[in-house]
C-alpha positions as a Markdown table, in Angstrom:
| # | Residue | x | y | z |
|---|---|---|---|---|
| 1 | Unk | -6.4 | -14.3 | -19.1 |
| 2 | Unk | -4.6 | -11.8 | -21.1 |
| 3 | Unk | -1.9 | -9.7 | -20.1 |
| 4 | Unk | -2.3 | -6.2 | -21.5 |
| 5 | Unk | 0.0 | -3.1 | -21.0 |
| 6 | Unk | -3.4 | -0.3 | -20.8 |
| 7 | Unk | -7.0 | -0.3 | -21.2 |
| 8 | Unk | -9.7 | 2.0 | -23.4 |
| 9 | Unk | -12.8 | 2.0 | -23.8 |
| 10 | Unk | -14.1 | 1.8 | -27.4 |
| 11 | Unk | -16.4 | 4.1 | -26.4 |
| 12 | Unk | -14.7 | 7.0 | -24.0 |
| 13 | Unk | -18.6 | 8.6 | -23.7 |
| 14 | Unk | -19.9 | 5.7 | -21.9 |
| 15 | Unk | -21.8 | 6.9 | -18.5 |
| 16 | Unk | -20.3 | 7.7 | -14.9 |
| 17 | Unk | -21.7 | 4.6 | -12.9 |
| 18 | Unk | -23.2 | 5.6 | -9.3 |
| 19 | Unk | -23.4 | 2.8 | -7.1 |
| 20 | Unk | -25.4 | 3.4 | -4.2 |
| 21 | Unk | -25.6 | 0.8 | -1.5 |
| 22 | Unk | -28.5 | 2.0 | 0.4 |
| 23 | Unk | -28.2 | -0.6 | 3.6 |
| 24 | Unk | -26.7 | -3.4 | 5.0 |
| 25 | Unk | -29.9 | -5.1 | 5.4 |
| 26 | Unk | -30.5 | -8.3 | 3.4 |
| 27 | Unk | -32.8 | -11.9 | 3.7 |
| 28 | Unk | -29.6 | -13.9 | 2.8 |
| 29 | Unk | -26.5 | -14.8 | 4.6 |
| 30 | Unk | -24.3 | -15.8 | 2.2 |
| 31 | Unk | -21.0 | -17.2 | 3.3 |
| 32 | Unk | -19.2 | -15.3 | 0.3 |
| 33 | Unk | -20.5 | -12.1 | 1.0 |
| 34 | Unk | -18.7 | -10.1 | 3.8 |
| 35 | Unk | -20.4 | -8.8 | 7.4 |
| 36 | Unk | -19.3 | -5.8 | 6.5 |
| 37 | Unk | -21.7 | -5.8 | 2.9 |
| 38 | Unk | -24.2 | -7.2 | 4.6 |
| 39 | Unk | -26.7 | -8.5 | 8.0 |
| 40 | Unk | -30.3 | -8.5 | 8.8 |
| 41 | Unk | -30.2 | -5.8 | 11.4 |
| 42 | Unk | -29.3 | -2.5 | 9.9 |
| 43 | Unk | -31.5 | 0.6 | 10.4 |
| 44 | Unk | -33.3 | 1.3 | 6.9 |
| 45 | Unk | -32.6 | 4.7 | 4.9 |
| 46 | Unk | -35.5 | 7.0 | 5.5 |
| 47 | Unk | -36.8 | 8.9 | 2.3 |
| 48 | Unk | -35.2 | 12.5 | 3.4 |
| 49 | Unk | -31.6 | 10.8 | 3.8 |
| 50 | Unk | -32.2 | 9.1 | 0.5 |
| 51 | Unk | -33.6 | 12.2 | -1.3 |
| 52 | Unk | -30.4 | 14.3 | 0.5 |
| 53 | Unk | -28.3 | 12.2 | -1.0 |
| 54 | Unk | -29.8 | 12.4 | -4.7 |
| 55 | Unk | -28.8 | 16.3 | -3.8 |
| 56 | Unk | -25.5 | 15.5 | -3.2 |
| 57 | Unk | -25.2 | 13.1 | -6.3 |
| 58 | Unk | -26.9 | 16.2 | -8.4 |
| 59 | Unk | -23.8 | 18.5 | -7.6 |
| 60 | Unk | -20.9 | 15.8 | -8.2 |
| 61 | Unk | -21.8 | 15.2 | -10.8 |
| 62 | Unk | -21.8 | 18.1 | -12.2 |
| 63 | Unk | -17.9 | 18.7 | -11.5 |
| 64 | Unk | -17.4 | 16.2 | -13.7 |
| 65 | Unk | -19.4 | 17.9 | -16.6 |
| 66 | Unk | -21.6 | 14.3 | -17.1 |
| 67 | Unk | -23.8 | 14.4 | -20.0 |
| 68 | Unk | -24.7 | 10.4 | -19.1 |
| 69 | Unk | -25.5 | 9.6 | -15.2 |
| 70 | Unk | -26.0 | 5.9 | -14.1 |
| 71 | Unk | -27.9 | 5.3 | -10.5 |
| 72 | Unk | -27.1 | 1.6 | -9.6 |
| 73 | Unk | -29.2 | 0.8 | -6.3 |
| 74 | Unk | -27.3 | -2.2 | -4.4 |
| 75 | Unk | -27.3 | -3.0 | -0.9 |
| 76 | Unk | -27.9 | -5.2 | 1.2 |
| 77 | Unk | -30.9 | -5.8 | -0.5 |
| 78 | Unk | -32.4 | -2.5 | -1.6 |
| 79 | Unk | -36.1 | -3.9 | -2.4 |
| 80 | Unk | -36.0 | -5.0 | 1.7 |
| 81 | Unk | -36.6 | -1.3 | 2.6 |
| 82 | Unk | -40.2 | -0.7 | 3.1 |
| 83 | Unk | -39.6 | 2.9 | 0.9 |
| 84 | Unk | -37.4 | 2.0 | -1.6 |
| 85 | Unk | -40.2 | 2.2 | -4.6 |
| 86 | Unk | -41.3 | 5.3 | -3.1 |
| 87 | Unk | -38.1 | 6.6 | -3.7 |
| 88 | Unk | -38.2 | 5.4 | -6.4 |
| 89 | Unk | -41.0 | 7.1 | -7.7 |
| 90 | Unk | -38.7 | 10.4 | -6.9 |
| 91 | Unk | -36.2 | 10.0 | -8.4 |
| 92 | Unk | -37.5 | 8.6 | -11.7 |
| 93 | Unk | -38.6 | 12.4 | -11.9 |
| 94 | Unk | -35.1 | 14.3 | -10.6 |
| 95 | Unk | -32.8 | 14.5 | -13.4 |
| 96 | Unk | -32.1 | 12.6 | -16.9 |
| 97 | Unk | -30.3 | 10.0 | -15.2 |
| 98 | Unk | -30.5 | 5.8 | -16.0 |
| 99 | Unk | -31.5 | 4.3 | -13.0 |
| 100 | Unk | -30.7 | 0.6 | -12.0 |
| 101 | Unk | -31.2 | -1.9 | -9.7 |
| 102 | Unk | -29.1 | -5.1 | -8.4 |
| 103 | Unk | -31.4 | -7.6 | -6.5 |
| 104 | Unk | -31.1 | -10.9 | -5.4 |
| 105 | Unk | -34.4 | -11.2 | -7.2 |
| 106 | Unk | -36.3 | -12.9 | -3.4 |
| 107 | Unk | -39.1 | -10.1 | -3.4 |
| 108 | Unk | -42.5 | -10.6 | -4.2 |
| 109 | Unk | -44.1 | -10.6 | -8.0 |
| 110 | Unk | -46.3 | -7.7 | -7.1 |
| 111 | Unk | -42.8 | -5.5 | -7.0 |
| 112 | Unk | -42.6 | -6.4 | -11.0 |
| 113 | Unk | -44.3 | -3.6 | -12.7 |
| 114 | Unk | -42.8 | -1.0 | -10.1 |
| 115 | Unk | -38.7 | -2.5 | -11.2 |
| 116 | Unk | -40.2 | -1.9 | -14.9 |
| 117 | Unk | -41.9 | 1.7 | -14.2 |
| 118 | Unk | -39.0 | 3.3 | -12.5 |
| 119 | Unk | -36.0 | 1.4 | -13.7 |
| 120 | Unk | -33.8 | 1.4 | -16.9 |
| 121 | Unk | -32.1 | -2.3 | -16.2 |
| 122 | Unk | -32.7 | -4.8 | -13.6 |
| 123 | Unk | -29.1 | -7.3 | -12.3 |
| 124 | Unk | -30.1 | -10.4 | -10.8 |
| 125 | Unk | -27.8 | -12.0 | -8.6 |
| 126 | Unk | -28.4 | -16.0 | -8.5 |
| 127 | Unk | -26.9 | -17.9 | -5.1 |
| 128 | Unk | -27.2 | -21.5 | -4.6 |
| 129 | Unk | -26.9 | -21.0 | -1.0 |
| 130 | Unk | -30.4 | -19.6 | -0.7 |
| 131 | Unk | -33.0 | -22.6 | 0.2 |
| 132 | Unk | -35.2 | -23.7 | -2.6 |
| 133 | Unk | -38.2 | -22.0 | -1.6 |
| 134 | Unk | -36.5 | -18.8 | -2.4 |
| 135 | Unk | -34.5 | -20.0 | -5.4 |
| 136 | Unk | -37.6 | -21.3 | -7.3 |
| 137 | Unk | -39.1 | -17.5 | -6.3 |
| 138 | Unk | -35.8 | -15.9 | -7.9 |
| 139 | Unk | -36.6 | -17.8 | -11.3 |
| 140 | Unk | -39.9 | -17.3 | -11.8 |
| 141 | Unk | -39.3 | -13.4 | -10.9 |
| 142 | Unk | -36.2 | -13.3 | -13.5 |
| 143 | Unk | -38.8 | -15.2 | -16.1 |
| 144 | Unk | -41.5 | -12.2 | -15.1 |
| 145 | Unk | -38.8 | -9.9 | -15.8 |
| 146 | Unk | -37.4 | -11.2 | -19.1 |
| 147 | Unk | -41.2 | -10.9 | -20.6 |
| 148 | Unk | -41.1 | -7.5 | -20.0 |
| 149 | Unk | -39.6 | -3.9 | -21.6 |
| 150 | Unk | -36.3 | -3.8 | -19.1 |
| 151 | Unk | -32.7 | -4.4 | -19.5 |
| 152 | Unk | -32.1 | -7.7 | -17.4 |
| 153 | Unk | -29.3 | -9.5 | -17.2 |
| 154 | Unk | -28.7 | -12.5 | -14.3 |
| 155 | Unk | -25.2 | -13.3 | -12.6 |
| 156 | Unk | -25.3 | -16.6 | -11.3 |
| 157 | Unk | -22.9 | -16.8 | -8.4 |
| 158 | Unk | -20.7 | -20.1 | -9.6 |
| 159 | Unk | -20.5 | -21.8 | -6.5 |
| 160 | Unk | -18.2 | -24.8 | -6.3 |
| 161 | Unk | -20.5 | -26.8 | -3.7 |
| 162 | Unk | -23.6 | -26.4 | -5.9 |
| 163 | Unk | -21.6 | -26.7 | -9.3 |
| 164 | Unk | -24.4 | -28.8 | -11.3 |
| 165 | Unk | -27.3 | -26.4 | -9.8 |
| 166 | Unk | -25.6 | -23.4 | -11.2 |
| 167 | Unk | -24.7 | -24.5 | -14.8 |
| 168 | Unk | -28.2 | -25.7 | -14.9 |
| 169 | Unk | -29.2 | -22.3 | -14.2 |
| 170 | Unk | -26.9 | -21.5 | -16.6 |
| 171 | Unk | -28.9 | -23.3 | -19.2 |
| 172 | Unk | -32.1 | -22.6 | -18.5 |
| 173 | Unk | -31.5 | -19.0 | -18.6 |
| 174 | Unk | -29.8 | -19.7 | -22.1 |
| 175 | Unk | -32.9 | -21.4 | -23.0 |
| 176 | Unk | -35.2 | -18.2 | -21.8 |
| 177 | Unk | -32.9 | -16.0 | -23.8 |
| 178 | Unk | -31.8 | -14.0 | -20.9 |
| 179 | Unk | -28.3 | -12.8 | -20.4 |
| 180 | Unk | -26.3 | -13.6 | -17.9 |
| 181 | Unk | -22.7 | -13.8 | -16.9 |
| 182 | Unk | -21.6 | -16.8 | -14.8 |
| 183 | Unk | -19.6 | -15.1 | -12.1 |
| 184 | Unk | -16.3 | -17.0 | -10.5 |
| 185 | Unk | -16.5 | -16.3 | -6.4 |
| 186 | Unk | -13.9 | -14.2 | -5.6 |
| 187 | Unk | -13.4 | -11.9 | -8.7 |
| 188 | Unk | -14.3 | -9.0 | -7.2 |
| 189 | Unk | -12.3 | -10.0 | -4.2 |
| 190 | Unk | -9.2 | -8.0 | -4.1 |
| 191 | Unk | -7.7 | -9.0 | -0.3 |
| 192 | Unk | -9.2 | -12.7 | 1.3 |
| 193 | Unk | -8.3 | -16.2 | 0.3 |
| 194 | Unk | -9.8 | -19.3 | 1.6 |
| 195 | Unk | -12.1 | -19.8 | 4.7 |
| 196 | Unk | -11.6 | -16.9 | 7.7 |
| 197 | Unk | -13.5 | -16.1 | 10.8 |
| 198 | Unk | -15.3 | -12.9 | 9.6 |
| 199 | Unk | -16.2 | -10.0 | 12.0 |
| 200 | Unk | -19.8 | -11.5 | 12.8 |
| 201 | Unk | -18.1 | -14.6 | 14.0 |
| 202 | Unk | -19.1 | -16.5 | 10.9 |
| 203 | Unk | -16.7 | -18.5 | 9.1 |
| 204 | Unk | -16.6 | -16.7 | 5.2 |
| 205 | Unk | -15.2 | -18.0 | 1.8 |
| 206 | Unk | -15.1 | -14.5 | -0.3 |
| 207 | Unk | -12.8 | -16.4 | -2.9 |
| 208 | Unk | -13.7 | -20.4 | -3.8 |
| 209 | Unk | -11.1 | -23.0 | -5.2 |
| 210 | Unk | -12.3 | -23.8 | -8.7 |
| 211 | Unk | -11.3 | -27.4 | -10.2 |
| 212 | Unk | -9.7 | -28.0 | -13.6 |
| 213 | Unk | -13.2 | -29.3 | -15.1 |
| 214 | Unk | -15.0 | -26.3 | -13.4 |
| 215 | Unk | -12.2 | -23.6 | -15.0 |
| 216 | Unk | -12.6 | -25.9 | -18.3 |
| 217 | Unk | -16.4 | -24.7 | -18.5 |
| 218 | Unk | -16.0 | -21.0 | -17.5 |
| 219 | Unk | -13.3 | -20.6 | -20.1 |
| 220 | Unk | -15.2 | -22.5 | -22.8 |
| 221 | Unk | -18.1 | -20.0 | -22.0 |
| 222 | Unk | -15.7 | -17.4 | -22.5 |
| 223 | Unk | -14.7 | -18.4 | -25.6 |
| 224 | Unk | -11.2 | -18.0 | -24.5 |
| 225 | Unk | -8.0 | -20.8 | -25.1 |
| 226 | Unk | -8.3 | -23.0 | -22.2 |
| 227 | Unk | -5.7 | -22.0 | -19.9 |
| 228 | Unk | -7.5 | -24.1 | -16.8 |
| 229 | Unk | -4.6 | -25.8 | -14.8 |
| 230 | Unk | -4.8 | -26.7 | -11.0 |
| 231 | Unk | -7.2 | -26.0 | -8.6 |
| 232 | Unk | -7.1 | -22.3 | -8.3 |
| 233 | Unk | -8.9 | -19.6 | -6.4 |
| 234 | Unk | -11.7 | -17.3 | -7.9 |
| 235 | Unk | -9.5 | -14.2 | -7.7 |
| 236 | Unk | -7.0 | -15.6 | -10.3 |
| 237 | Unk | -9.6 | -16.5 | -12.5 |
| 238 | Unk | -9.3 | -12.8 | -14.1 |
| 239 | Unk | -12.6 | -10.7 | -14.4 |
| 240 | Unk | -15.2 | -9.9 | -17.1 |
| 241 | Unk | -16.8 | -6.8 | -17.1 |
| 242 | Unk | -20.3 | -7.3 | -16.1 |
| 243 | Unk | -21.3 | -3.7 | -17.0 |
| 244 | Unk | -21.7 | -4.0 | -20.8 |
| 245 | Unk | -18.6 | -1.8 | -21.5 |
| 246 | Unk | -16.8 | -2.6 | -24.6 |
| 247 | Unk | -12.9 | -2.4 | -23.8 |
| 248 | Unk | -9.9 | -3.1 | -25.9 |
| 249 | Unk | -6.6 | -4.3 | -24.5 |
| 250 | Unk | -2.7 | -3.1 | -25.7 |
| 251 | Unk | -1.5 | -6.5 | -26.4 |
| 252 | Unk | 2.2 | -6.8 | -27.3 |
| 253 | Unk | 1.8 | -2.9 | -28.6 |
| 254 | Unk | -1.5 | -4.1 | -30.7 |
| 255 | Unk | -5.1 | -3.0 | -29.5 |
| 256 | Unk | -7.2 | -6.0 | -29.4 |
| 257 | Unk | -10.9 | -6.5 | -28.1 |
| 258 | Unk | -10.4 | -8.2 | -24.8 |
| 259 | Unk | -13.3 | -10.3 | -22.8 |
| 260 | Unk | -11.3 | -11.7 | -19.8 |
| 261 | Unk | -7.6 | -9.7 | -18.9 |
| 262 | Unk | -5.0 | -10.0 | -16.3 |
| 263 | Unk | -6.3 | -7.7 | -13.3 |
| 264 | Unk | -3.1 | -7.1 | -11.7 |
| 265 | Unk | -2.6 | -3.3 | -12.1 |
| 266 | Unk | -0.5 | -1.9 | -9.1 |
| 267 | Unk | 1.1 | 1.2 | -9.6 |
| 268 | Unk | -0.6 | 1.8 | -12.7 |
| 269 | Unk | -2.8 | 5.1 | -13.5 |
| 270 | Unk | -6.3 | 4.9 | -13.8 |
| 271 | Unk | -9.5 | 6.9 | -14.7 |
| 272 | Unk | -11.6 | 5.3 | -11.6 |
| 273 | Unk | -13.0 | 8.7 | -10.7 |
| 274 | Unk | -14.1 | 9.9 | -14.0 |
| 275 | Unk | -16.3 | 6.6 | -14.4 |
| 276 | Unk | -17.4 | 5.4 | -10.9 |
| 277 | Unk | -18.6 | 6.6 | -7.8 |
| 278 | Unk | -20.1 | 4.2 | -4.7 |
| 279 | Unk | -22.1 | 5.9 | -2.1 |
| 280 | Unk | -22.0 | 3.1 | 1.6 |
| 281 | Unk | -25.0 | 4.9 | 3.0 |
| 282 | Unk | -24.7 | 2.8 | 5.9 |
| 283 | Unk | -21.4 | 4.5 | 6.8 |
| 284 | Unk | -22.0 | 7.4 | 5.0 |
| 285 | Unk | -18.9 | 7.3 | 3.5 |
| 286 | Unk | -18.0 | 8.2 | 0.1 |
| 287 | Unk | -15.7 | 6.7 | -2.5 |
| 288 | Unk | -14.4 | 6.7 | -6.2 |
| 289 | Unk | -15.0 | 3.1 | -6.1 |
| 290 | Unk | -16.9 | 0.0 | -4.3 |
| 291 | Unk | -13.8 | -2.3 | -3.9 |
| 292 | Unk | -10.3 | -0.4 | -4.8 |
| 293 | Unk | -11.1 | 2.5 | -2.6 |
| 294 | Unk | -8.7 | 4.3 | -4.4 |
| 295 | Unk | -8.1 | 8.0 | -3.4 |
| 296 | Unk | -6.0 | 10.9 | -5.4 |
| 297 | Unk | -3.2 | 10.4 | -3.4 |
| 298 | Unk | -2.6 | 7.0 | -4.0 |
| 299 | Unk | -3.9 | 6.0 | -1.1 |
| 300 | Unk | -7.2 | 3.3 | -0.3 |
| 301 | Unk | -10.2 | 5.4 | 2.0 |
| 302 | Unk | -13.2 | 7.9 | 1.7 |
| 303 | Unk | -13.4 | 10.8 | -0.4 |
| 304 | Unk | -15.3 | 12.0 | 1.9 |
| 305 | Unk | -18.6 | 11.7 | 4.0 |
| 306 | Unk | -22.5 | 12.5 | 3.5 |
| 307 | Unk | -22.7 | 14.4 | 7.0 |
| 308 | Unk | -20.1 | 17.0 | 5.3 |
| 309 | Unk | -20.5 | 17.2 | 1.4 |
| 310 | Unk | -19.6 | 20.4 | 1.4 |
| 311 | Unk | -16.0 | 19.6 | 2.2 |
| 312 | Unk | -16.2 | 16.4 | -0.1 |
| 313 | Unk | -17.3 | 18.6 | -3.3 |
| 314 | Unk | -14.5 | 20.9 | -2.6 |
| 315 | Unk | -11.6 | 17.9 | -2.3 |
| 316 | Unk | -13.4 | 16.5 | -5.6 |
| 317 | Unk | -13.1 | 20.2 | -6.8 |
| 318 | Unk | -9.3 | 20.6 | -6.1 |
| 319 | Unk | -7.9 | 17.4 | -7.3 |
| 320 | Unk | -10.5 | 15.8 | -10.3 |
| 321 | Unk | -8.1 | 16.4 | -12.5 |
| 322 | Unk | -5.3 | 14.3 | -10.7 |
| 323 | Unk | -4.6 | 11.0 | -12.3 |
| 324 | Unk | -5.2 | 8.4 | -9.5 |
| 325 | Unk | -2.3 | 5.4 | -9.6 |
| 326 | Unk | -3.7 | 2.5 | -8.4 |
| 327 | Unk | -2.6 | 1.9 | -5.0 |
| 328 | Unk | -4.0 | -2.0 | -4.5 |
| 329 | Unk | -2.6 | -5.2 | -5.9 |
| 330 | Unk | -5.4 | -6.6 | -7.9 |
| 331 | Unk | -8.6 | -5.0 | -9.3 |
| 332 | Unk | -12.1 | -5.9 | -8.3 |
| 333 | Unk | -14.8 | -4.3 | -10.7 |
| 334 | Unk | -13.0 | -1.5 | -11.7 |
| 335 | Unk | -11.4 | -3.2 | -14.6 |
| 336 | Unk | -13.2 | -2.2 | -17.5 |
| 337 | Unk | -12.0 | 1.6 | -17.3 |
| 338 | Unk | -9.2 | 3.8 | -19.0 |
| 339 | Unk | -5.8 | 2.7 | -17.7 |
| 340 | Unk | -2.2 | 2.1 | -18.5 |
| 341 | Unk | 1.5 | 1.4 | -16.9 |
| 342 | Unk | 2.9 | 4.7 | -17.7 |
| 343 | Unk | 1.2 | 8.0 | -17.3 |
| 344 | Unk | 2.1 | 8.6 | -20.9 |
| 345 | Unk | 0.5 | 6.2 | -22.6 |
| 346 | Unk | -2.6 | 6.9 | -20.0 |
| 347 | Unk | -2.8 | 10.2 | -21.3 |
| 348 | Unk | -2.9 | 9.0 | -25.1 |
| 349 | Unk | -6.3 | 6.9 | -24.1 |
């Protein structure tokens, strides 16, 4: 990892990124994703919400003067929802903006040419956990997917119990020529550490203990100095950005392209709101950000909610312009944006 002193982006035009979970519901139970990101009972999004919500997205986005939009569909699953490609369909035709999708790739092959119709770039997420019906599903979807005109990239989920499976995967995507990012469990986790009973009753890992030898392969795919020591948890692994965002570090008052920094950036002041927004549909509730939560005042919450977006464009409207100070001890995926320590050097960026 690399301690830095602020963060650019080499290129300050990149897009604001809209994440939009649409539901909890999801066909897997992992036990490093949360009850509270996931469960197989949720009520599905019904178009009308879904299109009420593109209206919402439509006039936020314009506060922020955005000449490049982002739609990233997450969930949950998002493909379980019997009228997600309808949607789809929609909102393909309601506005120049790059639509995505993150999947854990277990739907059926006849969804393939709708992903590559209506979508700009495809995430896979890879997990071991899955049986091997499923997995074997997952690849030959991803291999579908590679032979076609769409952005894809895969991130295996590097799970400490299925280590060999998942460098395999590793390599066999390599082989395909498809890019991927192996993902430590627990770098976007910003407040859990080893096992805990979760809200569902289930006993959850959101952050795995990685061996020397395992931290010796991540960092050698890095192509960083191999700084692998004891066992040591996901979270202080550091973070990659798995967006595709070029970023340079301030390294001993030097910019340097960086791959993998130090995410510890308390107290420091950060773009988050002129780059992200996440939409929970499921709560309606509306934030800067999936994981910091960060809010204007320093604080960690909602923005706002759906139900009232009137009230939520106005707060947006009053205070975009405040420099939000990053009120959480760690940073999940929010890493690759404008920030620094001090408020003048954040305003130089």
């Amino acid at each position: 990892m690399i301690k830095t002193t602020a963060i650019k982006l080499i290129n300050k035009l990149e897009p604001m990124m809209i994440t939009w979970e649409i539901g909890r519901r999801c066909n897997y139970d992992c036990s490093y994703c949360e009850a509270t990101r996931h469960n197989n009972f949720s009520k599905h999004r019904t178009f009308e919400e879904m299109k009420a919500t593109l209206e919402f997205i439509k006039e936020y986005v314009k506060l922020y003067n955005c000449d490049k939009v982002n739609i990233n569909f997450t969930g949950g699953e998002p493909t379980n929802n019997p009228i997600f490609f309808d949607f789809a369909d929609y909102a393909k035709t309601q506005g120049n903006f790059g639509l995505g999708l993150t999947t854990n790739g277990a739907f059926s092959t006849k969804f393939i040419d709708n992903i590559v119709k209506n979508f700009n770039w495809v995430t896979v997420s890879y997990h071991a956990e899955s049986n091997q019906k499923l997995k074997d599903n997952v690849l030959q979807n991803i291999k579908e997917l590679s032979n076609k005109d769409i952005r894809l990239s895969v991130n295996v989920m590097m799970h400490t119990d299925y280590w060999e499976e998942t460098v395999n995967v590793c390599e066999i995507l390599k082989e395909w020529g498809v890019k991927f990012n192996p993902r430590p469990i627990g770098d976007g986790n910003i407040t859990v550490k080893g096992w805990f009973l979760d809200t569902d009753g289930t006993l959850r890992r959101t952050s795995q203990e990685y061996t020397t030898e395992q931290q010796e392969w991540y960092f050698n795919f890095m192509d960083i100095p191999n700084p692998a020591d004891t066992n040591r948890e996901g979270t202080e692994l550091g973070r990659n950005c798995c967006g595709g965002r070029c970023i340079q570090g301030k390294v001993n008052n030097e910019w340097t392209n960086v791959k993998l920094v130090d995410t510890h950036f308390k107290s420091w002041y950060c773009g988050v709101n002129k780059y992200f927004l996440h939409i929970d549909h499921e709560t309606e509730a509306v934030y800067h950000h999936q994981t910091c939560k960060a809010k204007f005042d320093g604080t960690k919450g909602p923005i706002g909610y759906l139900f009232d977006t009137s009230a939520l464009l106005q707060y947006v409207k009053d205070n975009k312009d405040t420099v939000i100070r990053c009120p959480n001890e760690r940073c999940g995926c929010g890493m690759c944006i404008q920030k620094a320590e001090t408020l003048d050097e954040y305003k130089l960026l």
